[in-house]
KOLPA-135967 format. One line per 4 residues: number of its first residue (from 1); for each residue x, y, z of N, C-alpha, C. Coordinates in steps of 0.1 Angstrom, whole numbers. Example, Ala and Ser with C-alpha at 12.3 -4.5 7.8 and 13.67 -1.06 7.14 Angstrom:
<pts>
1	132,-57,78,123,-45,78,132,-33,78 | 128,-22,71,137,-11,71,129,0,79
</pts>
This chain:
<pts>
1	-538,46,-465,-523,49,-466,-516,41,-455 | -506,34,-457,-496,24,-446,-496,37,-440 | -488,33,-426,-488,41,-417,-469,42,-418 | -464,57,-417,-449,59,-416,-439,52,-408
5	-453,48,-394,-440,46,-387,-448,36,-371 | -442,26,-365,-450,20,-355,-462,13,-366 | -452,6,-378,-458,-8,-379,-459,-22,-376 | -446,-25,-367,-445,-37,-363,-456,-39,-350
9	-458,-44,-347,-469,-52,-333,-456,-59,-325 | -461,-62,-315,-450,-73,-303,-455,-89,-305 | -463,-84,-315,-467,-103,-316,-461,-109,-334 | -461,-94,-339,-453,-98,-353,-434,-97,-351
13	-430,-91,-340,-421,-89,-336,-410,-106,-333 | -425,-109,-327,-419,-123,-321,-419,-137,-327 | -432,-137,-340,-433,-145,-348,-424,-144,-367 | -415,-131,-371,-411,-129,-375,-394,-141,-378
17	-394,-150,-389,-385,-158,-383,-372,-159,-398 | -379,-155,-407,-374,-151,-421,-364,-138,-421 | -347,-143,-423,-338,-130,-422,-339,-121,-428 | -337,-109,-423,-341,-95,-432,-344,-85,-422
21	-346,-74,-428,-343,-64,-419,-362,-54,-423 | -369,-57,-406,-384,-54,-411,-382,-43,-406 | -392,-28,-412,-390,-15,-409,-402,-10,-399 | -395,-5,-387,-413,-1,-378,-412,11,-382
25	-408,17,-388,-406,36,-393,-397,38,-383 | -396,51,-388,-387,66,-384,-373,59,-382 | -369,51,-391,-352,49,-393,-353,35,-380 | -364,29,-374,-361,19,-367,-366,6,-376
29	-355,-4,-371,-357,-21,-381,-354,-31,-370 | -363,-39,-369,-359,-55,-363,-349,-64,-376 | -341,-68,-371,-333,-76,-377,-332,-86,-373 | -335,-96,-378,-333,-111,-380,-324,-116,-388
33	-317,-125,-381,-303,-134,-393,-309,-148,-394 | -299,-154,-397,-301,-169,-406,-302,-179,-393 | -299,-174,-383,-302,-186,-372,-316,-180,-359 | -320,-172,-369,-335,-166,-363,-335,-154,-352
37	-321,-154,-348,-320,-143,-335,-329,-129,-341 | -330,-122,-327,-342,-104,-334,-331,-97,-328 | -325,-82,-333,-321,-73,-330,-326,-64,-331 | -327,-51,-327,-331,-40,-329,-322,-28,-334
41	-321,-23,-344,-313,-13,-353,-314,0,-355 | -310,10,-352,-316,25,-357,-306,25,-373 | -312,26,-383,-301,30,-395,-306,48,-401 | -294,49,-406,-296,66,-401,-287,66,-418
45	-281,83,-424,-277,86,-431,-267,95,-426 | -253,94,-430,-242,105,-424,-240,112,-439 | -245,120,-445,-243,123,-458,-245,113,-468 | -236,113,-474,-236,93,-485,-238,87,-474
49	-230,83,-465,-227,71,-461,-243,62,-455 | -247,50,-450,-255,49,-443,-248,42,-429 | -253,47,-417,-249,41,-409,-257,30,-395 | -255,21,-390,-265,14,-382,-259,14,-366
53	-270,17,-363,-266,19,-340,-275,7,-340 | -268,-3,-333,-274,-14,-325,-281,-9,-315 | -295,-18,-309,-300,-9,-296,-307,-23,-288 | -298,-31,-293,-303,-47,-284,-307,-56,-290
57	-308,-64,-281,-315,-82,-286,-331,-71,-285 | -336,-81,-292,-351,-82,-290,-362,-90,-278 | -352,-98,-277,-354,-108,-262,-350,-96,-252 | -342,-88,-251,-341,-82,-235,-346,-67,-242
61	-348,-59,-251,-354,-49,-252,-370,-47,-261 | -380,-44,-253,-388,-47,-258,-392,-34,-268 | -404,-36,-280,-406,-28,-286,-408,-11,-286 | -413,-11,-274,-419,1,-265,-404,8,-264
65	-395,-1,-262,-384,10,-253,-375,13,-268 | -376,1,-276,-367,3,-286,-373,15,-291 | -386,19,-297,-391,29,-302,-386,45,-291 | -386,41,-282,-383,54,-277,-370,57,-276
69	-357,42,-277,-348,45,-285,-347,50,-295 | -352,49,-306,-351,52,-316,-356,68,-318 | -368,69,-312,-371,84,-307,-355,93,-305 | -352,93,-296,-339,96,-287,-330,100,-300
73	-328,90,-309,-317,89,-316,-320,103,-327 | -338,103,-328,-342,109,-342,-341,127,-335 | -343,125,-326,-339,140,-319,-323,143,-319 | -314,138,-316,-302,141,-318,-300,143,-332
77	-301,134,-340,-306,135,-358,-305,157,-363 | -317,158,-356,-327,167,-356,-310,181,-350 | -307,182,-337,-302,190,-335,-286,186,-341 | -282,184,-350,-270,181,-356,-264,173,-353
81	-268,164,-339,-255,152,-330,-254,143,-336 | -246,137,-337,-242,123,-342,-246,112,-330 | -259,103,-335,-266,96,-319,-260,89,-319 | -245,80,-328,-236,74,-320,-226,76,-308
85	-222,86,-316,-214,95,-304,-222,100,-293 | -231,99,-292,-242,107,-284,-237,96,-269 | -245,83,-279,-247,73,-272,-234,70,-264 | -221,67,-270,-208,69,-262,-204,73,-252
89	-211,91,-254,-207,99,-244,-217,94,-230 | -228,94,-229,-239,92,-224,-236,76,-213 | -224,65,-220,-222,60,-214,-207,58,-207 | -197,69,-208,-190,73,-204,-196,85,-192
93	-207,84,-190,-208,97,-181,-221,93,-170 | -218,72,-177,-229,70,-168,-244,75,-163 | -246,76,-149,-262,82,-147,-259,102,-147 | -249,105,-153,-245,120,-151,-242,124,-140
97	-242,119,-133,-233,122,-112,-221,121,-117 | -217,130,-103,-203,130,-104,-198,119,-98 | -204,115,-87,-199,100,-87,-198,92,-96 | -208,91,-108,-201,85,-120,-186,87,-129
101	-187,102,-128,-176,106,-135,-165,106,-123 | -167,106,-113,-150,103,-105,-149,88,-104 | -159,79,-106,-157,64,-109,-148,61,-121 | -157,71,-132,-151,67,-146,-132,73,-146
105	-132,84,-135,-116,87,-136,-109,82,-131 | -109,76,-118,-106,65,-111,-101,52,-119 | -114,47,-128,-109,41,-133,-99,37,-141 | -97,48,-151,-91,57,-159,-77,52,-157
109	-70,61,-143,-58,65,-141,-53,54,-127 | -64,51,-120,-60,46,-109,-48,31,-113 | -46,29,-121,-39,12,-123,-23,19,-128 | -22,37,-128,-10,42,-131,-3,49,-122
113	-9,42,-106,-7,53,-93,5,41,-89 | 10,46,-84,22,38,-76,14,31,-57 | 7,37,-56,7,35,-36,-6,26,-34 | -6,17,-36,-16,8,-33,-31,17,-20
117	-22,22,-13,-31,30,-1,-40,41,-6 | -33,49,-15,-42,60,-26,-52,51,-35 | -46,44,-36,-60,33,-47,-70,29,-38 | -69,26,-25,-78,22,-21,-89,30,-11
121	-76,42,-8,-89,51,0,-90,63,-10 | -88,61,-26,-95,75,-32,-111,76,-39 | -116,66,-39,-133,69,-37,-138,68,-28 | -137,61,-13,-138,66,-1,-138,78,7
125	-125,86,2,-126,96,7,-135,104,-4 | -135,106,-17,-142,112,-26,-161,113,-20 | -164,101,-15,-176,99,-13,-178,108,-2 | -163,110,11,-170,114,22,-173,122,19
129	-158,133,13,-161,145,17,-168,155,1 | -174,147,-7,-177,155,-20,-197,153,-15 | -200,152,-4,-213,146,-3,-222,156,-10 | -222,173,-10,-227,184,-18,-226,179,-31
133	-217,174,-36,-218,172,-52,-218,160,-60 | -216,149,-49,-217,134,-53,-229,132,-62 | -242,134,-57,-253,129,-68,-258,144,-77 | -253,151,-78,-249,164,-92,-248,156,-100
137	-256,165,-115,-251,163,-129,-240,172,-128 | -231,174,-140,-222,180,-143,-221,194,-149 | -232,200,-149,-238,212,-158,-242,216,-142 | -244,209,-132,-254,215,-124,-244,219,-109
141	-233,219,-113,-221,218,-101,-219,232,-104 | -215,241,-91,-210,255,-90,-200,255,-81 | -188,266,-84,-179,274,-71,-188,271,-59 | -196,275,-57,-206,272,-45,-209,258,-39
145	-210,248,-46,-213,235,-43,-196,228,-34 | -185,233,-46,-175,230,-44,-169,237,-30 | -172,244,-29,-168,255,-18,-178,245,-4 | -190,244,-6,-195,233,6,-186,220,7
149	-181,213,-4,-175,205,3,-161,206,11 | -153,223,10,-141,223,12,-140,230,26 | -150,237,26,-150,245,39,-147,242,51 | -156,232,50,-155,222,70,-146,218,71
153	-132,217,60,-121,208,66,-110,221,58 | -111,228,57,-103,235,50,-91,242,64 | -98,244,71,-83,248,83,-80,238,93 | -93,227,95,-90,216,100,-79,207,95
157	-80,204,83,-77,196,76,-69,198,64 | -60,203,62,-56,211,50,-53,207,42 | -44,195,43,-34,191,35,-50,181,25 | -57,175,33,-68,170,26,-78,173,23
161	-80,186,24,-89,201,15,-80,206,1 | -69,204,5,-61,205,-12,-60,193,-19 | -57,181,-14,-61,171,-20,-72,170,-29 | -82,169,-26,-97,169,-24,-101,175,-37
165	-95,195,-29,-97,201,-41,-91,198,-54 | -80,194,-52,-72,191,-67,-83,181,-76 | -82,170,-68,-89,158,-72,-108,161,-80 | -113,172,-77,-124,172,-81,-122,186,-96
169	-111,191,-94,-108,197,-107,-101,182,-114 | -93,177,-114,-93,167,-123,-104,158,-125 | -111,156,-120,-124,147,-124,-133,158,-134 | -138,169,-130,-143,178,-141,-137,181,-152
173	-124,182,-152,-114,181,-168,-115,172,-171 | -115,161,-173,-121,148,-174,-131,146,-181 | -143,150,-174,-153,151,-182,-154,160,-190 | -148,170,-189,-154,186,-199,-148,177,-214
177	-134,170,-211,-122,164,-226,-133,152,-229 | -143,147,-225,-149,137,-233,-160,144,-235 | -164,157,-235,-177,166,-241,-184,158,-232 | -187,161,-212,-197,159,-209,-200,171,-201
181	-190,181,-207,-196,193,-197,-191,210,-210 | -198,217,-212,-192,222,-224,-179,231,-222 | -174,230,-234,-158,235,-237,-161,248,-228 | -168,255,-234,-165,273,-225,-169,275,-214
185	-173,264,-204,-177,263,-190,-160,261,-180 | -158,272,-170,-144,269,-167,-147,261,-154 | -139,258,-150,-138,243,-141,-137,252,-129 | -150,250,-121,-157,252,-109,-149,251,-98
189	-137,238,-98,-132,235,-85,-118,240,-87 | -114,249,-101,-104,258,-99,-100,270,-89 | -89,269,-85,-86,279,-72,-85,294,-80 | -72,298,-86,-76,308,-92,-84,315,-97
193	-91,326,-93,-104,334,-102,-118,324,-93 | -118,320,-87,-130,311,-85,-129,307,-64 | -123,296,-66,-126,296,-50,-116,299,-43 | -103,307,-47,-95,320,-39,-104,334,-38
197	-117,332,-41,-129,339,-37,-133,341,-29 | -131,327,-27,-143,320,-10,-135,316,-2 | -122,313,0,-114,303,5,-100,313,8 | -96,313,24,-82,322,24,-74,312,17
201	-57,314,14,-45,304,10,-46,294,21 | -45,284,13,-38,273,25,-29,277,33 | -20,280,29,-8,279,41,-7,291,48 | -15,301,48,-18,307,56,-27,307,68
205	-33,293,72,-35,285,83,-30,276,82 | -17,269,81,-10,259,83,2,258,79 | 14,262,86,24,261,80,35,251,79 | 34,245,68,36,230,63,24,222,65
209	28,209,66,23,196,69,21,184,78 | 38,187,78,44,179,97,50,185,101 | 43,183,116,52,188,124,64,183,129 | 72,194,134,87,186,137,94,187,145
213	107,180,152,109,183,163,125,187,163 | 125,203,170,136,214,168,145,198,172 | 158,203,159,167,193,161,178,199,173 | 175,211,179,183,210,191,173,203,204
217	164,196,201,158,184,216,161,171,210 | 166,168,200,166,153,191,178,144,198 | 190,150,205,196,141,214,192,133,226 | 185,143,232,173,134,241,167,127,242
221	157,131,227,144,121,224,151,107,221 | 164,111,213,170,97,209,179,89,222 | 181,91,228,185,88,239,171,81,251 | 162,88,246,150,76,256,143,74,244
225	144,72,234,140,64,223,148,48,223 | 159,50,226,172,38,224,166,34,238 | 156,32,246,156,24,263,144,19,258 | 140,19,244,124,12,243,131,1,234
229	128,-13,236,134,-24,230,128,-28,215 | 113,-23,212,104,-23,204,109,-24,189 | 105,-30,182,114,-35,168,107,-16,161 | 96,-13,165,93,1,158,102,11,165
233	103,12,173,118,19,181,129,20,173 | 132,8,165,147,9,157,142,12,147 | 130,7,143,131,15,130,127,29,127 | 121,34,141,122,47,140,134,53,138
237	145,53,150,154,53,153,163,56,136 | 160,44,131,176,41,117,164,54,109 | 154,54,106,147,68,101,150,78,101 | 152,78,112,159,98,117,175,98,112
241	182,84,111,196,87,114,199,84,97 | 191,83,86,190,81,75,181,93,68 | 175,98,79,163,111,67,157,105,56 | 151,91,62,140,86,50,128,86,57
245	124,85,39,107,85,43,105,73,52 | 88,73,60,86,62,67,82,49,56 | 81,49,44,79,43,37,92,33,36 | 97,40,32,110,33,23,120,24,35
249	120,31,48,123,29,61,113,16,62 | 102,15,65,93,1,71,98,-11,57 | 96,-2,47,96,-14,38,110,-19,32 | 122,-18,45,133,-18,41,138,-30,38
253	146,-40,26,145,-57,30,161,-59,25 | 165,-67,33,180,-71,36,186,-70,23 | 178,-73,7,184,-73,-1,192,-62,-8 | 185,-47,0,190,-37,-4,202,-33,1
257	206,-38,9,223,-31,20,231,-42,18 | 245,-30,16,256,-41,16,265,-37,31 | 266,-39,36,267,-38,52,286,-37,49 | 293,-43,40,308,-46,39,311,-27,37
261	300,-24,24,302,-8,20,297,3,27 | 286,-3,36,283,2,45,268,15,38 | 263,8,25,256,13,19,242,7,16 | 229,13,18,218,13,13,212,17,3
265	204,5,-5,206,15,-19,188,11,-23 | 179,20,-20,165,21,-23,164,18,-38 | 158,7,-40,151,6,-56,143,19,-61 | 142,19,-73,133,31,-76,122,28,-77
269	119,16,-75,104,12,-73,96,16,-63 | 101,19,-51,99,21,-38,102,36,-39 | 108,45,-40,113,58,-42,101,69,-48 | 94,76,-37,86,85,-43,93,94,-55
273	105,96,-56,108,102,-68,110,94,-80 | 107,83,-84,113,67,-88,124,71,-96 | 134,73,-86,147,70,-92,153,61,-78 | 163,56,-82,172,48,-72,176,59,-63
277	179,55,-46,185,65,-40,196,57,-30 | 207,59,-28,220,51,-18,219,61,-8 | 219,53,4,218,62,15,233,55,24 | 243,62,25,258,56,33,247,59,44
281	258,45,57,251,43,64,264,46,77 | 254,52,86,266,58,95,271,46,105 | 275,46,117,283,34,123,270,30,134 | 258,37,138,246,36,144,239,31,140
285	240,34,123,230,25,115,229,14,113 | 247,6,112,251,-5,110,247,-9,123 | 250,-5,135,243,-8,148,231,-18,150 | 222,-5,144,210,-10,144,209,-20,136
289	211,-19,123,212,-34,112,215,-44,121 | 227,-48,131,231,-57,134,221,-65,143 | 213,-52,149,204,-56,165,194,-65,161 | 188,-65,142,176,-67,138,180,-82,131
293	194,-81,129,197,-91,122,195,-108,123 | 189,-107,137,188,-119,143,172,-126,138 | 168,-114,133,151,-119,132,154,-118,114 | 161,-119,107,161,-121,92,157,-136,93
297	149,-142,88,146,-151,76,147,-155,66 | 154,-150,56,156,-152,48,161,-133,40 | 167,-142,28,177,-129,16,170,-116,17 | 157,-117,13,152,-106,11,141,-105,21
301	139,-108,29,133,-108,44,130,-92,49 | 119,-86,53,117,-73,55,128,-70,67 | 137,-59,69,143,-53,84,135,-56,99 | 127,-47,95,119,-46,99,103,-49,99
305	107,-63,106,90,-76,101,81,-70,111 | 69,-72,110,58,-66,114,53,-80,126 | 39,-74,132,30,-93,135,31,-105,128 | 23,-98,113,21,-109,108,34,-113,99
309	34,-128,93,43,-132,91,46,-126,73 | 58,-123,73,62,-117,58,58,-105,58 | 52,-101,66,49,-82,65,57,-75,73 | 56,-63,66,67,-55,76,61,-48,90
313	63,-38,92,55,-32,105,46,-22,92 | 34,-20,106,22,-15,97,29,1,96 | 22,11,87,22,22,88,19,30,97 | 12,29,107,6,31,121,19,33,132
317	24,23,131,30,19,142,41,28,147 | 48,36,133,60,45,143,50,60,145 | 43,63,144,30,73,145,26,69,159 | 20,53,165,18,54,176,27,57,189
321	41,54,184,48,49,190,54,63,197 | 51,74,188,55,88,190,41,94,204 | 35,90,198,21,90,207,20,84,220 | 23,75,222,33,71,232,41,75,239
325	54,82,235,61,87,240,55,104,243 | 46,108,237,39,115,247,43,127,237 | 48,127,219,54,137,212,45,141,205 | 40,157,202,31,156,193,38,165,179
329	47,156,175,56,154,160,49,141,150 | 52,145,137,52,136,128,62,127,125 | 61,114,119,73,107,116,82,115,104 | 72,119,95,74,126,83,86,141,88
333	82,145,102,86,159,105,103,156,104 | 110,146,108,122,145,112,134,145,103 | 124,143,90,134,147,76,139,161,76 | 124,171,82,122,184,86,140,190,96
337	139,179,106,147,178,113,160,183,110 | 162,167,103,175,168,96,178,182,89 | 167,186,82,172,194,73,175,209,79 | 170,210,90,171,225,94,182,222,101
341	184,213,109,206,208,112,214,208,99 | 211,204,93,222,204,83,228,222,76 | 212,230,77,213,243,74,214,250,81 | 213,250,96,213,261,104,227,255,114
345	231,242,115,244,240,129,250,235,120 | 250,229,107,263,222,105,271,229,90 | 265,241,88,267,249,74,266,237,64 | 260,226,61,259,217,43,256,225,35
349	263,226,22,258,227,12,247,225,11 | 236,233,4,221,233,1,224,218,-9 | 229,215,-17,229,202,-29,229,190,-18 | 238,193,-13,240,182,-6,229,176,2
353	226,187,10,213,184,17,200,172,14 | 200,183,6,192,180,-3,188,165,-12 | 203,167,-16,201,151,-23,201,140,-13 | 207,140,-1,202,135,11,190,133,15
357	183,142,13,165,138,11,159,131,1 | 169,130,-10,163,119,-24,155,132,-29 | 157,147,-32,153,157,-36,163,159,-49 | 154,161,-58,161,169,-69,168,177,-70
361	175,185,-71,185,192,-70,184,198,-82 | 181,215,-80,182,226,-94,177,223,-105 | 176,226,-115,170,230,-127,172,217,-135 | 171,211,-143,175,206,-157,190,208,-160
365	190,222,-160,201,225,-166,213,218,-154 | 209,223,-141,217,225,-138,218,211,-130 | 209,202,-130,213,187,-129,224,180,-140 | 222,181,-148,232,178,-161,246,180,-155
369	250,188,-149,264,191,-144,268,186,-128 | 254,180,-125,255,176,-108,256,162,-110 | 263,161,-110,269,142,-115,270,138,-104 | 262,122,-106,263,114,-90,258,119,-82
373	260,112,-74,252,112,-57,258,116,-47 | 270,122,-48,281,130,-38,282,120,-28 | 282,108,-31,284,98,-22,290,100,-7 | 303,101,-12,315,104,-4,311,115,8
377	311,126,-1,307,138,11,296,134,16 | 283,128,14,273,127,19,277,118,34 | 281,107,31,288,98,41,295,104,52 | 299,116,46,305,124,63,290,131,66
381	286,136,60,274,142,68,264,135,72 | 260,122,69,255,115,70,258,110,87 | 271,107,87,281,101,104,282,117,114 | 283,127,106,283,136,115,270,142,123
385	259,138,113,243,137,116,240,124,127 | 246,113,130,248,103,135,251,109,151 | 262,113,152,270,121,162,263,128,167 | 261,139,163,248,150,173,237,142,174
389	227,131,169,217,126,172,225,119,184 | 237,115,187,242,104,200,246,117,209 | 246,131,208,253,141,216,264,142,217 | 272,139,209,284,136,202,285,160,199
393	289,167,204,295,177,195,308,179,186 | 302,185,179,315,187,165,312,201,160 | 322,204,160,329,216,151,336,215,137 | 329,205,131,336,200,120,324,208,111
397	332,211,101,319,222,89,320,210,75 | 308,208,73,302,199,58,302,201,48 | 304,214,49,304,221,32,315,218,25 | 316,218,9,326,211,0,333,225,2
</pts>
């Protein structure tokens, strides 16, 4: 009796040169075409239909492996899987680490992040601090595992223990939506029901993020801020007197200000909210504009140019420069600043404030009816913010 299955040899494999499709059993065939090449085939049945899984040249997979491919396949067969889909999933999920799968999400989404800086240190940090679960299959990850990597930095470190955490729940939803972890398995690195278990609330060891500096010492600081000549000096300086981010601030370029209107107007490119933001500019700011003006280069030339040539100043630099001065505040805190001045000594309107920060303002609804950018009024509170940062007092009230 012929034998079912494991009829081909590796030496009839290789001398086979006539196209057609020769059968070693159990649904496996070497295929040869009209210009002599060998493939290897699993053909299978989906009901009627017949279907074929490619499983290599014949030149790079040899017989031995293709059979145990085809094994592989006849097992999924067996428990109802579809061994193409099998195969799909299997290489979407890579060697089963989660390092594979935060590679595969990364790759995913990362080309739809805006910050060049997040693209570059988010599998870096993923690697340091996920080291408990980095070489895990996905079946084999617990609250427990997840909870080791969050611990040691969780009151140290907080703001990048929530990060972290976030980021390894979306990598597991990720895989569970491509079926590599099953549907009724709930996601391990969820806070809710799971590691609000193990883990007090964040902000109940840290309250906020930056620190900041009470805007009743900010006439001082600015005042031996303005005796350091330092091109990071001014642009700290036009930061505080603007309530922008240090982003938008370092990467500021001549083409955005019209100095006649006395207005700055942030692309929404640049704008963590990506919408456009006009920032009036008080009579300090133009100040400053003018001191820097000498070092433009050209139309769209950065404000504030860095060492190297065509770069602006690094992100470092107004952080050291605080450090230096011997402050232990954030650059980030001073928006903080502004904002508790505007609410506690100068009565502003909460909108106003607010949109001063390039913050959203109210609901949906109630944006619809908040038209514009309160330009105008902003521009006084904008100069009157100007004023108290020079020690300027005023008894003048902001609110519409």
């Amino acid at each position: 009796m012929a034998r079912s299955i494991n009829r081909l040899s590796a030496t009839s494999v290789t001398s086979m040169d006539k196209p057609g499709r020769y059968a070693d059993g159990g649904n496996l065939y070497l295929v040869v075409t009209a210009n002599k090449s060998r493939s290897w085939a699993f053909i299978f049945r989906d009901g009627r239909r017949q279907r074929e899984m490619g499983l290599g040249s014949a030149n790079a997979v040899t017989l031995a492996r293709a059979r145990k491919l085809a094994a592989q396949a006849r097992a999924h067969l067996a428990e109802g899987i579809d061994p193409i889909e099998a195969r799909r999933r299997a290489e979407l999920q890579g060697d089963g680490t989660f390092s594979a799968m935060a590679q595969a999400y990364f790759d995913a989404k990362s080309q739809s992040w805006k910050s060049a800086k997040v693209r570059k240190d988010w599998i870096p940090m993923m690697k340091r601090y996920c080291k408990p679960i980095w070489e895990k299959g996905a079946d084999e990850i617990t609250s427990q595992d997840v909870y080791r990597c969050l611990s040691p930095i969780w009151s140290t470190k907080a703001e990048t223990a929530r990060k972290i955490r976030g980021r390894i729940e979306a990598v597991l939803d990720a895989a569970r939506v491509q079926g590599l972890i099953p549907e009724d398995k709930a996601n391990v690195a969820r806070w809710r029901g799971h590691l609000s278990h193990l883990l007090p609330p964040s902000q109940r060891l840290q309250r906020g993020h930056h620190a900041a500096l009470p805007y009743a010492e900010l006439p001082a600081f600015l005042a031996e801020l303005r005796l350091r000549p330092a091109t990071a000096a001014r642009c700290l300086e036009f930061l505080i007197l603007t309530a922008a981010r240090s982003a938008e601030a370092i990467g500021a370029r001549w083409s955005e200000f019209d100095l006649t209107a006395k207005i700055w107007t942030v692309p929404a490119a640049r704008m963590k909210g990506s919408r456009e933001h006009r920032v009036p500019l008080s009579d300090r700011a133009i100040e400053i504009l003018k001191e820097m003006e000498p070092l433009k280069s050209k139309p769209d030339s950065f404000v504030f140019p860095g060492q190297k040539k065509d770069h602006p100043l690094s992100v470092m630099s107004l952080e050291m420069l605080l450090r230096r001065m011997d402050r232990a505040v954030t650059v980030h805190g001073f928006r903080s600043t502004f904002r508790d001045w505007a609410g506690e000594a100068a009565n502003i309107d909460r909108e106003i404030a607010e949109t001063a920060l390039a913050h959203q303002v109210g609901s949906s609804v109630e944006r619809a009816y908040w038209r514009g950018d309160v330009l105008e009024k902003r521009r006084a509170v904008m100069q009157g913010w100007a004023d108290y940062c020079a020690g300027i007092r005023s008894e003048k009230i902001f609110s519409s």
